[in-house]
C-alpha positions as semicolon CSV with decimal commas, in nm:
position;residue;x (nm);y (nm);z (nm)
1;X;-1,071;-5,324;1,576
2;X;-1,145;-5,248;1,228
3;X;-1,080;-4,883;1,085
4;X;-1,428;-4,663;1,069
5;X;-1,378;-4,398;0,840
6;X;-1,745;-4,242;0,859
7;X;-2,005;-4,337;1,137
8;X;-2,341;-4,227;1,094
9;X;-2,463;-4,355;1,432
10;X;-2,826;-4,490;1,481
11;X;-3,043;-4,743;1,599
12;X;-3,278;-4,842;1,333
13;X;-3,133;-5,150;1,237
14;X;-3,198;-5,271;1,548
15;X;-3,599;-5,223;1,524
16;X;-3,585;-5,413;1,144
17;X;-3,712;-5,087;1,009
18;X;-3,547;-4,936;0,681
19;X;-3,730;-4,559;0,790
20;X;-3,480;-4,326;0,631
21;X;-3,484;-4,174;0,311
22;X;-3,169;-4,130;0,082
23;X;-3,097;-3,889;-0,233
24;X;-2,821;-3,810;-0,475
25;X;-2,726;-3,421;-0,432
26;X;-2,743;-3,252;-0,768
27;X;-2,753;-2,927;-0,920
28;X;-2,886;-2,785;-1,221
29;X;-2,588;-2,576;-1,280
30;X;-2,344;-2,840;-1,207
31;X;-2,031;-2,865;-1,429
32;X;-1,830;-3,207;-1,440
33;X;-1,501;-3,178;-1,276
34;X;-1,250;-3,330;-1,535
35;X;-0,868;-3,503;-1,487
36;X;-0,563;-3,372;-1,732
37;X;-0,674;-3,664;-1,968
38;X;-1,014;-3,490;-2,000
39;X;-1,215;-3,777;-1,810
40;X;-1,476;-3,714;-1,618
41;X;-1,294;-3,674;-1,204
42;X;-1,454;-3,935;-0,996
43;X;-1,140;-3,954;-0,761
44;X;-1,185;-3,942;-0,397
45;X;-1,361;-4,171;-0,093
46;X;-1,707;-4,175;-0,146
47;X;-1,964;-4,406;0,085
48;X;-2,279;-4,572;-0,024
49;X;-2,478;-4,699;0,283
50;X;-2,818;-4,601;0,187
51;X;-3,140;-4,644;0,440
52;X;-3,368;-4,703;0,066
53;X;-3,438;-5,076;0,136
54;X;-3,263;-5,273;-0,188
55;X;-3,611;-5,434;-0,242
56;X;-3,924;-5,276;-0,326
57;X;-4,204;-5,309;-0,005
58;X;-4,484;-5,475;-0,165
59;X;-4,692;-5,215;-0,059
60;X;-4,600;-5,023;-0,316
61;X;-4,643;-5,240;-0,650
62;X;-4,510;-5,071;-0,946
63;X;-4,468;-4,744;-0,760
64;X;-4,095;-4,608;-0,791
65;X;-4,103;-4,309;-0,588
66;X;-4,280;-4,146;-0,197
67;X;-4,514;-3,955;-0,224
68;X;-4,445;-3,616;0,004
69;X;-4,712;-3,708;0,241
70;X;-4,501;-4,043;0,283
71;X;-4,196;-3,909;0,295
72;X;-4,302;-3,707;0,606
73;X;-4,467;-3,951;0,747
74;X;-4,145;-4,166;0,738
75;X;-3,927;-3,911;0,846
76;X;-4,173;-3,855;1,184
77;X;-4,151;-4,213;1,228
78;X;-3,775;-4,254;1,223
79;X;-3,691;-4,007;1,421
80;X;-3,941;-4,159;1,660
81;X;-3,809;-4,526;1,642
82;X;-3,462;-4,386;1,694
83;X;-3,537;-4,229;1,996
84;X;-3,694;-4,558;2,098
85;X;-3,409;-4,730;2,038
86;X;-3,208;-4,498;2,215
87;X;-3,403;-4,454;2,500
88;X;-3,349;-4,878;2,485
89;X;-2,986;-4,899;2,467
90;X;-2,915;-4,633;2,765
91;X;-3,138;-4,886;2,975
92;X;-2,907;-5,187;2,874
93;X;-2,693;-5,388;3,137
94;X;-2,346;-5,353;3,105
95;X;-2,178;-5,544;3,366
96;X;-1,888;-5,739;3,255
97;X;-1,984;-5,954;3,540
98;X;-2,385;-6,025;3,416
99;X;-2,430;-6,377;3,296
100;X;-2,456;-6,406;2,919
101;X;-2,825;-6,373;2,783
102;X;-2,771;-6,557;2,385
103;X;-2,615;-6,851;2,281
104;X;-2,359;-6,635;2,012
105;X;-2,176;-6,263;2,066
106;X;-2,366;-6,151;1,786
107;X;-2,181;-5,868;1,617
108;X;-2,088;-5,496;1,737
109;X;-2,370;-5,293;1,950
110;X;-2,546;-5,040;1,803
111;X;-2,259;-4,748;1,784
112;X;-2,087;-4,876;1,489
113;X;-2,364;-4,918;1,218
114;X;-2,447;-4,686;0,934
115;X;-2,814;-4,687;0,846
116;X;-2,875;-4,338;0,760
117;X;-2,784;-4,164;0,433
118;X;-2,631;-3,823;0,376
119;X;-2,917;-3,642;0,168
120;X;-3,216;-3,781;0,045
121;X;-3,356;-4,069;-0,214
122;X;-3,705;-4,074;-0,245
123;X;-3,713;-4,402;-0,435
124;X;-3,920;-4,688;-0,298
125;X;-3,617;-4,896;-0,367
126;X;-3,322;-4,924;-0,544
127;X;-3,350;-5,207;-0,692
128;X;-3,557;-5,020;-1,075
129;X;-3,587;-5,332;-1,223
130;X;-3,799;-5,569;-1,257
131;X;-4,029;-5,312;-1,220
132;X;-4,172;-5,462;-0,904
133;X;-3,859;-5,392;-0,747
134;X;-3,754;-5,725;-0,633
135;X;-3,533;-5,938;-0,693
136;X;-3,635;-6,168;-0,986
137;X;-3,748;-6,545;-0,926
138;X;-3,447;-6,761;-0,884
139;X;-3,352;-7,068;-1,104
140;X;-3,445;-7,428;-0,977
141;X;-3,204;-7,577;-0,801
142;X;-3,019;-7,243;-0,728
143;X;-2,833;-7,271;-0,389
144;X;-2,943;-7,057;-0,032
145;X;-2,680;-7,012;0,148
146;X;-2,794;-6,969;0,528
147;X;-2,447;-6,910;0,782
148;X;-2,512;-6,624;0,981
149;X;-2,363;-6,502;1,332
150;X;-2,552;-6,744;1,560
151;X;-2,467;-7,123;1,579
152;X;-2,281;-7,298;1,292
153;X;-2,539;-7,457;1,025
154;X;-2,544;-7,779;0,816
155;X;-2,415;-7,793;0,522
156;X;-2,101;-7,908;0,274
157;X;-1,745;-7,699;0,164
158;X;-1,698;-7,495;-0,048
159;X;-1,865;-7,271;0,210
160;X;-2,057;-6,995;0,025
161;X;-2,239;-6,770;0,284
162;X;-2,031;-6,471;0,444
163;X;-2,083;-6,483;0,792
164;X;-2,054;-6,775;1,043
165;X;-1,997;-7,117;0,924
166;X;-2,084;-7,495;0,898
167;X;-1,785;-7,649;1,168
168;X;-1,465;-7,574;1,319
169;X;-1,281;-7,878;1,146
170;X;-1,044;-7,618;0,969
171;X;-1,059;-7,278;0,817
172;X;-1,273;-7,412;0,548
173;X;-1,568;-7,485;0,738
174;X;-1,565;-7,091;0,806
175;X;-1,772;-6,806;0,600
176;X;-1,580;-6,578;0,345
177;X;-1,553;-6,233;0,522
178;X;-1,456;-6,465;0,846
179;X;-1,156;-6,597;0,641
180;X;-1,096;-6,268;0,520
181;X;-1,110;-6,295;0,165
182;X;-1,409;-6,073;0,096
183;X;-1,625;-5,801;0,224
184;X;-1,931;-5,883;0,325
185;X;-2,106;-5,553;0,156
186;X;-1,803;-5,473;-0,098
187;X;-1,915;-5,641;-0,368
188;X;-1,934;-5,581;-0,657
189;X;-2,143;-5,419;-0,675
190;X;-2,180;-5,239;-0,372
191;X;-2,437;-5,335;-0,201
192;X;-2,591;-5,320;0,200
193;X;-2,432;-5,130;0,485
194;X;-2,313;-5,195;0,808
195;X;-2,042;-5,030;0,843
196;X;-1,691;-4,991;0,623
197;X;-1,922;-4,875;0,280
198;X;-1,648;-4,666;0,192
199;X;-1,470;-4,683;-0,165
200;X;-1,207;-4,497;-0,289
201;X;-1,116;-4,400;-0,712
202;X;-0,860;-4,330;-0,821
203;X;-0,735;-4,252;-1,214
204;X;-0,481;-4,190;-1,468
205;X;-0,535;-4,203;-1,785
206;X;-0,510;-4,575;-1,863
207;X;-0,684;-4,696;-1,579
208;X;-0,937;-4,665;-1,321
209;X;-0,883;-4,804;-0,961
210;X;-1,198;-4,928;-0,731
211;X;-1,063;-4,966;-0,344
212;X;-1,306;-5,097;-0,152
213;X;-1,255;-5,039;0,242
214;X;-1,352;-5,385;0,363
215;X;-1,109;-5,625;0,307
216;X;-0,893;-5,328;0,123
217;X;-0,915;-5,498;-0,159
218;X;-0,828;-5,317;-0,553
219;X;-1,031;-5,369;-0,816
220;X;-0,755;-5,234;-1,066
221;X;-0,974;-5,152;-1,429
222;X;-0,791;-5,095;-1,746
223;X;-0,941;-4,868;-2,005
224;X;-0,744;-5,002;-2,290
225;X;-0,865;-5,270;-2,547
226;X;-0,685;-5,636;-2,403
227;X;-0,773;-5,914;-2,457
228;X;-1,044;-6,090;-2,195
229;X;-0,861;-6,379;-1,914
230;X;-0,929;-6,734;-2,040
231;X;-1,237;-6,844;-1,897
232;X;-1,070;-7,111;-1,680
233;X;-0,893;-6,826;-1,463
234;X;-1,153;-6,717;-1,201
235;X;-1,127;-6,421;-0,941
236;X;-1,254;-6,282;-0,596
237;X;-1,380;-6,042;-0,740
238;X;-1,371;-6,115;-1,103
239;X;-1,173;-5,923;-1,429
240;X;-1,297;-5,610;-1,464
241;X;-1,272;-5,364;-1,807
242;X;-1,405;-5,039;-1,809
243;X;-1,455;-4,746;-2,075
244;X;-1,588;-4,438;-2,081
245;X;-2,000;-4,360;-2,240
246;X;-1,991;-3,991;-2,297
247;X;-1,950;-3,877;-1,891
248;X;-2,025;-4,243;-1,744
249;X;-1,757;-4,501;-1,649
250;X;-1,908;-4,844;-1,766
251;X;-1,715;-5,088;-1,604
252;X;-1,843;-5,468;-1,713
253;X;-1,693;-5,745;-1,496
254;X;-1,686;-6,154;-1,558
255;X;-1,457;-6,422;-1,446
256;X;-1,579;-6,446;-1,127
257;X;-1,538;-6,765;-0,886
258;X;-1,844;-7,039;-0,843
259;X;-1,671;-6,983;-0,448
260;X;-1,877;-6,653;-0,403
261;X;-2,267;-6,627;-0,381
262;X;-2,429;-6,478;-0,721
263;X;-2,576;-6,168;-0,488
264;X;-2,687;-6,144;-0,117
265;X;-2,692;-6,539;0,008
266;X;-2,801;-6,708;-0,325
267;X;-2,648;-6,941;-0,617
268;X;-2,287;-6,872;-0,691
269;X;-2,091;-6,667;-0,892
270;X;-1,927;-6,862;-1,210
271;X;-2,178;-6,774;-1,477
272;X;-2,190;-6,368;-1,376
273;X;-2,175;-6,054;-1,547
274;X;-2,179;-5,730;-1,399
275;X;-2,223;-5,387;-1,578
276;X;-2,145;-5,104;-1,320
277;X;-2,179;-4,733;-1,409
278;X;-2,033;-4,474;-1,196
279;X;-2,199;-4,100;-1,303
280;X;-2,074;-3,755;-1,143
281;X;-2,416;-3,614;-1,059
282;X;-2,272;-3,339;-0,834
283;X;-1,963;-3,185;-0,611
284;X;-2,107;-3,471;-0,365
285;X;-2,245;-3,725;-0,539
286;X;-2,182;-3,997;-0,824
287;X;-2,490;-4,208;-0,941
288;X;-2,396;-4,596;-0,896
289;X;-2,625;-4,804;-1,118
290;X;-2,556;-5,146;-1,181
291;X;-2,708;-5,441;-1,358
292;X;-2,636;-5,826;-1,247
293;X;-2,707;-6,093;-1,527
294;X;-2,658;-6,457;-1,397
295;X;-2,881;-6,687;-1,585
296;X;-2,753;-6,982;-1,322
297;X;-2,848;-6,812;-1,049
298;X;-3,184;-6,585;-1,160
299;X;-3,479;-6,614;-1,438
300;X;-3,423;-6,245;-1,536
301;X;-3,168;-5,996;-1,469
302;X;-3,183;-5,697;-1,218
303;X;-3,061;-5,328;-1,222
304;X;-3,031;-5,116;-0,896
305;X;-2,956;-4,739;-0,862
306;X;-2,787;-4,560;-0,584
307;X;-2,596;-4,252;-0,481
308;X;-2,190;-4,279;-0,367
309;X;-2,187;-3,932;-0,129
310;X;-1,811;-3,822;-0,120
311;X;-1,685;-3,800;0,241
312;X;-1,435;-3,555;0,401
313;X;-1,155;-3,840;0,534
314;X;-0,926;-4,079;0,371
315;X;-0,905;-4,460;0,327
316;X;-0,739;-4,638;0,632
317;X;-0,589;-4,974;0,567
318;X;-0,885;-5,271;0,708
319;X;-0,750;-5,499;0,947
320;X;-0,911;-5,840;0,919
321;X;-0,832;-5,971;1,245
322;X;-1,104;-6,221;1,220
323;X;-0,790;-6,400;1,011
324;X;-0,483;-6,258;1,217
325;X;-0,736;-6,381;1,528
326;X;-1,049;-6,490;1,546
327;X;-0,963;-6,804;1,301
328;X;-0,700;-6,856;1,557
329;X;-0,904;-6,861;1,861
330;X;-1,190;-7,001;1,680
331;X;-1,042;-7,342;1,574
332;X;-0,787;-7,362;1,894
333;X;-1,138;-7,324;2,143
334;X;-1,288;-7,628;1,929
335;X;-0,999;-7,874;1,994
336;X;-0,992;-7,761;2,360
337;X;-1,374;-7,826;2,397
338;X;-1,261;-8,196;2,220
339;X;-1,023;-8,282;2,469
340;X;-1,263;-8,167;2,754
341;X;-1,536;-8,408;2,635
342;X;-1,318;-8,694;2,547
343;X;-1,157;-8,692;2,910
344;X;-1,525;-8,636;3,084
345;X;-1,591;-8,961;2,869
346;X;-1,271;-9,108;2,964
347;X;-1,338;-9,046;3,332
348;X;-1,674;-9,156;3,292
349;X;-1,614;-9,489;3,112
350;X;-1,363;-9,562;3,429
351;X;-1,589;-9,555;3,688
């Protein structure tokens, strides 16, 4: 089982409603921790789930922030859909011996999702631009990709979306995060929940490194003019160069690989640039705003702004065991169900 660092347990996700609020703690009188080279300290594990949907509800237009009466209106109605939901989930069946009621497994219950924020954010969304915040028009032609954890879908290799797949030919029919080579909400940028939002920084003076808990992988950021990779050598996660703006870490990233989606399940990657900034706002908090430019992907770019809220644990290593297993089990079940079906048609062709 994979490595939880920080469970905020609750049951929202499972009603579809994004209830809870989120915001960055701050304080007036807040002085910037610094590091021995005089950079601003952003070191530790800090965790971004954020219950602030990532796109504006139309309901709101143009608005960018709750109103007070909203807010408390929100907060009566989560705390009323989570007892719902938990009220729900004490009625479910658990006999290992009850038939199965869904075609797929699904994913983990209930217990292991994050979909409440420490503190509050009373922005409508973080997405802040376009100003309608949603996520801009995409270009013609732009791919959707549609695997998810239910029954495998149609469609051709290179296999973009994250979860599921298209067949059980070979590992390449398979989504990313079920091959193990990304994290489904690691980004970058960050971006969702789930479970696993952790990150950890670390610094010296020469460079900044970005460990993101799923996957484990290591974004590792120089801060020192180099030249920029060829163009023809692509990444994961792309080549990343940061420096510092006054107190802000602007890290811009390009190189990435046309084998990962542009953002959430759309286009691809190859023609992507990133501009993260990473802000100390508090003893708790960093603001994380980002802007994604891909003109093969979207019509216009889009900027989103969320809090990073340190946590009180460290970084375990992730075990993908849907590669030391599950790929395993996954392809070796296929071939079995094969040989079953050719020998009922063997059988049957005999008689």
């Amino acid at each position: 089982m994979n490595n939880k660092l920080l469970v905020i347990p609750s049951l929202l996700a499972a009603l579809g409603a994004p209830l809870g609020i989120t915001h960055a703690q701050s304080a007036q009188d807040f002085e910037t921790p610094r590091t021995q080279w005089g950079h601003p300290d952003l070191q530790g594990v800090w965790n971004w789930v954020s219950s602030t949907p990532m796109q504006r509800p139309q309901q709101y237009g143009n608005r960018e922030f709750l109103t007070e009466e909203e807010i408390q209106d929100m907060r009566a109605r989560q705390a009323a859909a989570r007892a719902a939901a938990d009220a729900a989930e004490a009625e479910l069946n658990v006999d290992p011996d009850a038939p199965p009621v869904a075609d797929s497994t699904g994913g983990y219950n209930n217990f292991w999702y994050e979909t409440a924020s420490i503190g509050e954010n009373h922005r409508t969304s973080l997405l802040i631009y376009p100003e309608n915040g949603r996520l801009p028009e995409r270009v013609e032609g732009a791919a959707v990709h549609t695997t998810s954890l239910g029954p495998d879908v149609e469609g051709d290799r290179p296999v973009l979306g994250v979860f599921g797949g298209i067949g059980k030919d070979g590992p390449e029919d398979r989504g990313l995060s079920e091959r193990c080579l990304i994290g489904y909400n690691a980004g970058p940028p960050f971006s969702g929940g789930g479970y696993n939002a952790n990150v950890q920084i670390v610094q010296n003076r020469d460079h900044v490194v970005v460990i993101t808990e799923m996957v484990h992988d290591a974004r590792i950021i120089p801060l020192t003019e180099l030249p920029p990779l060829d163009d023809e050598i692509r990444l994961w996660t792309g080549d990343s160069r940061g420096h510092w703006d006054g107190d802000t870490l602007v890290v811009e990233t390009r190189n990435f690989t046309q084998l990962v989606p542009s953002f959430s399940r759309y286009g691809d990657s190859r023609d992507k640039t990133l501009i993260e900034k990473f802000t100390r706002t508090g003893p708790y908090t960093i603001e994380y705003e980002w802007t994604l430019d891909d003109p093969s992907t979207w019509t216009d770019k889009f900027t989103a702004v969320q809090p990073l809220t340190k946590v009180g644990g460290q970084l375990y290593e992730y075990g993908c065991h849907e590669g030391n297993y599950g790929m395993e089990n996954i392809l070796r079940g296929e071939r079995v169900q094969e040989r079953l079906a050719a020998e009922a048609g063997g059988e049957a062709a005999t008689r």
